[in-house]
C-alpha positions in Angstrom: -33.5 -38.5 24.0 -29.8 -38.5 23.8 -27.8 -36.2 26.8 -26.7 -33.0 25.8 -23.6 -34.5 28.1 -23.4 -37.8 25.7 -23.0 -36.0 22.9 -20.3 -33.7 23.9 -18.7 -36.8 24.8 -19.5 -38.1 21.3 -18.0 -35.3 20.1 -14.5 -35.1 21.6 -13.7 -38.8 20.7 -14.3 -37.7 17.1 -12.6 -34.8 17.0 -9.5 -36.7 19.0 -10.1 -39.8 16.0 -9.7 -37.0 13.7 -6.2 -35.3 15.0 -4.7 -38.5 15.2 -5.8 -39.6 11.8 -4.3 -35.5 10.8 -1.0 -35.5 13.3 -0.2 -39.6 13.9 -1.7 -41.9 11.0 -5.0 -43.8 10.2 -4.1 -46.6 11.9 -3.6 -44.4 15.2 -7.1 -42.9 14.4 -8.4 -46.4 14.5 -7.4 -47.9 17.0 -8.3 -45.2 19.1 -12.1 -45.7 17.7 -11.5 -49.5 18.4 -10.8 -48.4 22.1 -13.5 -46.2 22.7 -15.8 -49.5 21.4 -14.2 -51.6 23.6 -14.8 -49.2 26.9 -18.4 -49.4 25.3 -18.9 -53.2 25.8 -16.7 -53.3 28.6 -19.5 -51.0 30.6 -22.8 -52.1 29.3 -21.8 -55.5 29.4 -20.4 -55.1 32.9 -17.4 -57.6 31.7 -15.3 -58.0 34.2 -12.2 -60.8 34.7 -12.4 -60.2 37.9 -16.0 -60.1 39.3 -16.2 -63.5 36.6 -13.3 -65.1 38.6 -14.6 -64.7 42.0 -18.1 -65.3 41.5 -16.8 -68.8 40.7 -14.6 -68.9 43.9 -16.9 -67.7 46.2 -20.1 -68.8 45.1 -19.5 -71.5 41.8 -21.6 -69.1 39.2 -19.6 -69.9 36.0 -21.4 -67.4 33.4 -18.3 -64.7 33.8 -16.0 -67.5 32.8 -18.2 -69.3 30.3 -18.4 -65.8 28.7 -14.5 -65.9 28.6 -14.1 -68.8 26.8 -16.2 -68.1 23.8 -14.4 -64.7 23.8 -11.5 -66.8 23.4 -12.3 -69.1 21.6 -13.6 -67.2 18.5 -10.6 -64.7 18.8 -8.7 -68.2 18.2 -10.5 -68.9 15.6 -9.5 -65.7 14.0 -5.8 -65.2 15.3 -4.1 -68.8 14.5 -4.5 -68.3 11.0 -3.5 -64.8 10.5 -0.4 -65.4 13.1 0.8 -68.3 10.7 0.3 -66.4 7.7 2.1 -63.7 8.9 0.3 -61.1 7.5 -3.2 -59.9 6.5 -3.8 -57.2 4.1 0.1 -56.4 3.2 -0.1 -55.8 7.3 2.3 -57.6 9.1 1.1 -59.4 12.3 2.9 -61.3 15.1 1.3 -62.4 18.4 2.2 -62.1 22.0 4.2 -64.8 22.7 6.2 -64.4 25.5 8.9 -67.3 27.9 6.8 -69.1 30.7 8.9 -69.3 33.7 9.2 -68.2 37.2 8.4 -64.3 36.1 5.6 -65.5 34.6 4.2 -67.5 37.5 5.1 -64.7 40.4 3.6 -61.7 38.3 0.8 -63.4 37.3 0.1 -64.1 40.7 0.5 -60.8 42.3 -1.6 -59.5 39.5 -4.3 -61.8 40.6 -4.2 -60.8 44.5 -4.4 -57.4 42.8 -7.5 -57.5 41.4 -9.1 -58.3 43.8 -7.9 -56.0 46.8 -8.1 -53.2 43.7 -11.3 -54.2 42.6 -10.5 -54.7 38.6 -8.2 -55.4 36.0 -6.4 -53.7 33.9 -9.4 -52.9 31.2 -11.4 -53.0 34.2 -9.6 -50.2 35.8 -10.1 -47.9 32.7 -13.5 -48.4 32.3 -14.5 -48.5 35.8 -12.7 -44.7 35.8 -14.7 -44.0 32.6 -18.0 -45.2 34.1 -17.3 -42.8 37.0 -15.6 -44.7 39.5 -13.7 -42.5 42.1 -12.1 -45.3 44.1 -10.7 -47.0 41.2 -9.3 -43.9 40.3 -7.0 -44.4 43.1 -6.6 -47.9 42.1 -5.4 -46.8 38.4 -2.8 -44.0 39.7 -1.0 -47.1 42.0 -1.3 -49.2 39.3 0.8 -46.6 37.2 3.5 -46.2 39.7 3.4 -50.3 40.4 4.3 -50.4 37.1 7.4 -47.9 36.9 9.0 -49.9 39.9 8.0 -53.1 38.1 9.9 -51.6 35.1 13.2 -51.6 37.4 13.2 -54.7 38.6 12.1 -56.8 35.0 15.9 -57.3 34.0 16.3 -59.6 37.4 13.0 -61.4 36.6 13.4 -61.7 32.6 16.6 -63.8 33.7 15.2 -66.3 36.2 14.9 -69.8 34.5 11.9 -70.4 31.7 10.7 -71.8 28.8 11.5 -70.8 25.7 8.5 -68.5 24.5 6.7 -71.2 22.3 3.1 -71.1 20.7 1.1 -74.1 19.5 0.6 -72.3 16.3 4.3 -72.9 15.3 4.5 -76.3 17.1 1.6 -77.8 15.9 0.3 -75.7 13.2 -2.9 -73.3 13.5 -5.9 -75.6 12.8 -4.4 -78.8 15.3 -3.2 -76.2 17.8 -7.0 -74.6 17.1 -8.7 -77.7 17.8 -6.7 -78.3 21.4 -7.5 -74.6 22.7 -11.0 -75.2 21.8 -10.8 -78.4 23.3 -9.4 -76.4 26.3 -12.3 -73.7 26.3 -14.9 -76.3 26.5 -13.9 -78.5 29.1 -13.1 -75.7 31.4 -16.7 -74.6 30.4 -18.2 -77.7 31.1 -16.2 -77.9 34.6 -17.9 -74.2 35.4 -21.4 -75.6 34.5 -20.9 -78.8 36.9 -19.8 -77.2 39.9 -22.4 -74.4 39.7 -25.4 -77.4 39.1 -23.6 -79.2 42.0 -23.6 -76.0 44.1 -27.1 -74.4 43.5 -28.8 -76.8 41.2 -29.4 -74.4 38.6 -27.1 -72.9 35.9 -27.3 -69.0 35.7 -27.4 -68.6 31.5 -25.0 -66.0 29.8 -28.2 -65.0 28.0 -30.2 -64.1 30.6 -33.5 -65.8 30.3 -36.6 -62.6 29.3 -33.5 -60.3 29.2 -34.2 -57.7 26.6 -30.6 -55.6 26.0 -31.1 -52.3 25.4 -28.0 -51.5 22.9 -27.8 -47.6 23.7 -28.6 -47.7 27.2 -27.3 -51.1 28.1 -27.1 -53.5 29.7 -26.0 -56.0 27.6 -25.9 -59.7 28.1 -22.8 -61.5 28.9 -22.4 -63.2 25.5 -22.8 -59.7 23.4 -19.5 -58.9 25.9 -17.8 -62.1 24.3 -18.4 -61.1 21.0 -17.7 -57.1 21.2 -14.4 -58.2 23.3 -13.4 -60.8 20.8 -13.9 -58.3 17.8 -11.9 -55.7 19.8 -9.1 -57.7 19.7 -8.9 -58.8 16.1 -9.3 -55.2 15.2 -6.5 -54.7 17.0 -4.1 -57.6 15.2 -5.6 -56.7 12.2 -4.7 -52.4 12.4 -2.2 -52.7 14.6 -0.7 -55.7 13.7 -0.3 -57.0 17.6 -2.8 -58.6 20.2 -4.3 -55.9 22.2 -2.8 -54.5 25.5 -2.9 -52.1 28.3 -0.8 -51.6 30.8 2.2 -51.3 28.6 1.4 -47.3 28.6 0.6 -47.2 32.3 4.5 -48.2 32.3 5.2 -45.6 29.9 2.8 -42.8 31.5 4.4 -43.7 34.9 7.9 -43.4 33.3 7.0 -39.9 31.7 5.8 -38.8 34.9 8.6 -40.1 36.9 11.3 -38.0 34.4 9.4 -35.2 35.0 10.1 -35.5 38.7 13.9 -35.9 38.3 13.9 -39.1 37.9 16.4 -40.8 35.4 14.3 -43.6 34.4 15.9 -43.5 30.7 19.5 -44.9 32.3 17.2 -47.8 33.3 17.9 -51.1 31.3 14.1 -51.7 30.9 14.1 -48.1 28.8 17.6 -48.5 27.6 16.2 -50.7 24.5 15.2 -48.6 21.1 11.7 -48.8 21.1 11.3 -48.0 24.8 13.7 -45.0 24.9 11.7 -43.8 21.9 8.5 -44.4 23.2 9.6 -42.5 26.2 11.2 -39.5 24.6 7.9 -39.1 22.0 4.7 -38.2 22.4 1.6 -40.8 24.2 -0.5 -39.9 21.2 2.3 -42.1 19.1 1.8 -44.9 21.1 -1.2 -47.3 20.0 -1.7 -48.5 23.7 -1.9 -45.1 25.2 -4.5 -44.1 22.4 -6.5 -47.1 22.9 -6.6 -46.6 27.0 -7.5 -43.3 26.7 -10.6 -44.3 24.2 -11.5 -47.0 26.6 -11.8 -44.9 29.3 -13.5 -42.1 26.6 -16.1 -44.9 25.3 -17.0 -46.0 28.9 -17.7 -42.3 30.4 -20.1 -42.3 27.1 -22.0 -45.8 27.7 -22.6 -44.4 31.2 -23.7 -41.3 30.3 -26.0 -43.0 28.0 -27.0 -45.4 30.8 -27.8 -42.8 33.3 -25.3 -44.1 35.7 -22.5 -41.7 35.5 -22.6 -40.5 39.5 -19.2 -40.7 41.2 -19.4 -41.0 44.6 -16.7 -39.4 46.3 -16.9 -40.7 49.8 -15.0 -44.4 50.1 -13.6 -46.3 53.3 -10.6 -46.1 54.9 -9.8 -50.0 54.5 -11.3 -49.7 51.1 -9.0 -47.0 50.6 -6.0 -49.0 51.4 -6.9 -51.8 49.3 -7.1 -50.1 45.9 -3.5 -48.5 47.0 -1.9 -52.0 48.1 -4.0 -53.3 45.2 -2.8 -50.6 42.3 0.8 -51.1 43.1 0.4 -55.1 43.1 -1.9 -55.0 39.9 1.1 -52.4 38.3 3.9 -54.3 39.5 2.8 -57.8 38.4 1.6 -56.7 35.1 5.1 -55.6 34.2 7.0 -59.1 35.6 4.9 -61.1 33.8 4.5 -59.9 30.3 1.1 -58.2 30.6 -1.9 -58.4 32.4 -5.3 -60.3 32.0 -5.5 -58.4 28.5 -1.9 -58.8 27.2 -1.0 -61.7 28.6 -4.3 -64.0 29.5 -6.6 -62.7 26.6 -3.7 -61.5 24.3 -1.3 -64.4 25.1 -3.8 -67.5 24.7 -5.3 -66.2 21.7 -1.4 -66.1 20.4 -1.4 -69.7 21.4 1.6 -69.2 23.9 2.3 -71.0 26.7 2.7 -68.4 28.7 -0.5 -67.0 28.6 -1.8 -70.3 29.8 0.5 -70.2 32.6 -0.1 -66.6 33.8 -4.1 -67.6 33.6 -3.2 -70.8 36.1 -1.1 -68.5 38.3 -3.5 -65.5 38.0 -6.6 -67.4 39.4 -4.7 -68.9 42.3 -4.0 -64.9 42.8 -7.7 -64.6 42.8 -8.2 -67.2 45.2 -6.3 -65.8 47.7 -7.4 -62.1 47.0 -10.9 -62.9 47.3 -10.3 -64.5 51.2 -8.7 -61.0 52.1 -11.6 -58.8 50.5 -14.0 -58.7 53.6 -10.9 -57.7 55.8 -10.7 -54.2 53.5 -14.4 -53.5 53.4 -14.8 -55.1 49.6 -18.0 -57.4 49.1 -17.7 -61.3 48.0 -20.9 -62.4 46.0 -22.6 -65.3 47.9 -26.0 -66.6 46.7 -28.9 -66.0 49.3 -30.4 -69.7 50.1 -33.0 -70.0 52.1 -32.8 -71.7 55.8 
């Protein structure tokens, strides 16, 4: 029997899917739907960047990160032809293809020691708050204002030295450049397998061996995460006519929220441009981000409804506390240095083929690595494998 609390929830995302559709445009209606899916398989398939990342750095279990790769490798499969053609449907589409340079590298990696001392990424954030999360609620208000400072300071950043933004689609051509990410994908899933054999002589299967998903209730293997994520995405080029992002509207919320406080964000040269002084004097419901984060964090409350796990728990740590503040801000201010987080710029970016999104994934995890080693000194848990002695 379905919650009386599931179906309210049901409810309001259709009734907010149709006043977009009614006071925005299909396409806004849409993408909000394709949001509240994606903060579906977000929480029953528990995907998370950053509990993937360090389950291979503290402990070598490669599943998390296998599962990444197929995500991105079929949303490659999908996205280098459509990028080159330049269109699909009459819709125009363009990827995120951002310049790899210093930026790149620094945000990236602040972004990284942000997940972990905030305990998610960006999509992890927003479902995490949807699931019923009350520390990460803390962690997603710092992230917002981490982003508004990292707004100010992007002019100095976007002028340190870098590469031209660049995609292998245009330099090489969708199908060769296809062939070279997928070469990519496998061997760093075939480097995940052999240092979790070396480690633990076993490898842990993204379809978990007898696992039986329940698709209402979850959970939902690893691989189903892949897929859902990977059709997320190219929903998102396809409707929207861009890779998928977040924390661009945690910027822009921050910014709103900032003006009303006094604060003249709009002389700023980061909001100075057309579309980000429009964007700022409008309404969130015109912005596709903002619609998509807010059916993320809709479409997650739902699944945990649904799963019987929506509990928040009000009482956190001190230390753990101060983490998910330090870790917000760094999470915020990185995001916005770098050209996007582990969505826009790691998912989003690679799938465009950019060279920057390889970089900020190279530069993220050596984040993660040093993120992870500070965890214990906040209170925050590092998966180890029990071994007998």
């Amino acid at each position: 029997m379905v919650p009386g609390s599931a179906v309210i929830t049901l409810a309001t995302i259709a009734l907010a899917g149709w006043y977009l559709n009614a006071a925005v445009s299909w396409r806004q209606a849409a993408l909000f739907f394709v949001g509240a899916g994606a903060g579906i398989v977000l929480y029953h398939a528990a995907f998370g960047f950053t509990s993937a990342w360090r389950a291979f750095i503290a402990d070598r279990r490669g599943a998390g990160l296998r599962a990444q790769m197929l995500m991105l490798a079929l949303t490659c499969a999908v996205f280098f032809p459509l990028i080159a053609a330049g269109s699909v449907w009459g819709q125009p589409v363009r990827g995120s293809i951002s310049p790899a340079g210093i930026g790149v590298v620094a945000g990236a990696f602040i972004f990284g020691l942000g997940m972990q001392l905030g305990g998610g990424c960006a999509s992890g954030t927003l479902f995490s708050v949807g699931g019923g999360s009350t520390r990460m609620l803390v962690t997603l208000f710092f992230f917002i204002v981490g982003s508004v400072v990292g707004t100010a300071h992007t002019p100095w950043w976007n002028a340190q030295p870098a590469f031209a933004a660049t995609s292998v689609v245009t330099v090489m051509g969708p199908w060769a450049g296809l062939a070279v990410c997928l070469a990519l994908f496998a061997g760093i899933a075939w480097f995940t397998r052999v240092a979790e054999q070396r480690r633990h002589g076993e490898i842990v299967s993204e379809i978990q061996a007898g696992h039986q998903p329940r698709w209402l209730s979850g959970p939902w293997p690893l691989v189903a995460g892949a897929i859902g994520l990977a059709a997320v995405n190219i929903a998102t080029l396809m409707i929207g006519g861009r890779p998928w992002g977040v924390t661009g509207a945690f910027a822009l919320w921050g910014a709103k929220g900032f003006s009303a406080l006094g604060i003249d964000v709009a002389s700023w040269a980061y909001w100075s441009t057309p579309a980000q002084a429009t964007a700022l004097r409008a309404s969130v419901l015109t912005d596709a981000t903002s619609v998509m984060d807010i059916g993320i964090i809709l479409g997650a409350l739902m699944a945990a409804i649904l799963a019987g796990k929506f509990a928040p728990v009000w009482k956190v740590s001190n230390r753990s506390l101060v983490a998910a503040v330090i870790g917000g801000l760094l999470l915020g201010y990185g995001a916005r240095i770098s050209y996007g987080c582990n969505i826009g710029a790691y998912f989003g970016g690679i799938a465009s083929g950019s060279f920057h999104g390889w970089l900020w994934l190279v530069a993220a995890f050596a984040g993660n690595i040093a993120g992870t080693r500070l965890r214990p000194a906040f209170d925050l848990g590092v998966e180890r494998t029990q071994t007998a002695c």
